[in-house]
Phi, psi and omega in degrees: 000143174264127192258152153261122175221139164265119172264131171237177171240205193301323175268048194060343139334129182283125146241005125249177183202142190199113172279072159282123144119195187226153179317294213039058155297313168210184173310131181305143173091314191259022168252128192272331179292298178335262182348322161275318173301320190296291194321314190296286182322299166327321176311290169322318176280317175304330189270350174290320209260353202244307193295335195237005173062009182271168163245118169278158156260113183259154183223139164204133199216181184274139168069026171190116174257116188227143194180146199228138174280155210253144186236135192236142162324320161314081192321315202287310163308303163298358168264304176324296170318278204285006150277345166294312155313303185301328161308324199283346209268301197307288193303327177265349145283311184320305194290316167279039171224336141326300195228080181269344178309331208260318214224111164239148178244143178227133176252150182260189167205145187261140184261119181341113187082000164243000000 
């Protein structure tokens, strides 16, 4: 199963994410679910970094994606970051409310000064 868990922090803003395990919907190469979670997330992190000139920091290895979203003085860039994010979340419900045997998501909350 691919676990998701999104961390915001108190005012609810994401600041990280992290894309653990594998579908095994089907055979590698031929799971589409893996293949729609990799695109979408991955997709998120490339569109933070190309649309809004922030670099999220990532870490990505087989069966694990981690990214913390990047933070700017610019308000309006850090607005840019979380709607991009807030997308990245609608397209991967999307994908779990399809394959949910596969796909689960969870969100946390980072506790204030942690």
């Amino acid at each position: 199963m691919i676990t998701i868990t999104i961390v915001r922090n108190v005012d609810k803003a994401i600041i990280r994410f992290t894309v653990s395990g594998h579908a095994f919907y089907n055979d590698p190469g031929k799971d589409i679910v893996c293949a729609g979670v990799s695109a979408v997330t991955i997709g998120a992190v490339n569109a933070i970094e190309k649309l809004t000139g922030l670099e999220p920091r990532a870490i990505s290895e087989s069966g694990l994606l981690r990214a913390e979203a990047p933070h700017s003085a610019d308000p309006k860039r850090n607005d840019q970051v979380q709607l991009l994010l807030e997308g990245m979340i609608v397209a991967l419900e999307s994908i779990a409310e399809s394959y949910g045997k596969y796909v689960k998501i969870k969100e946390t909350f980072e506790k204030k000064g942690g």
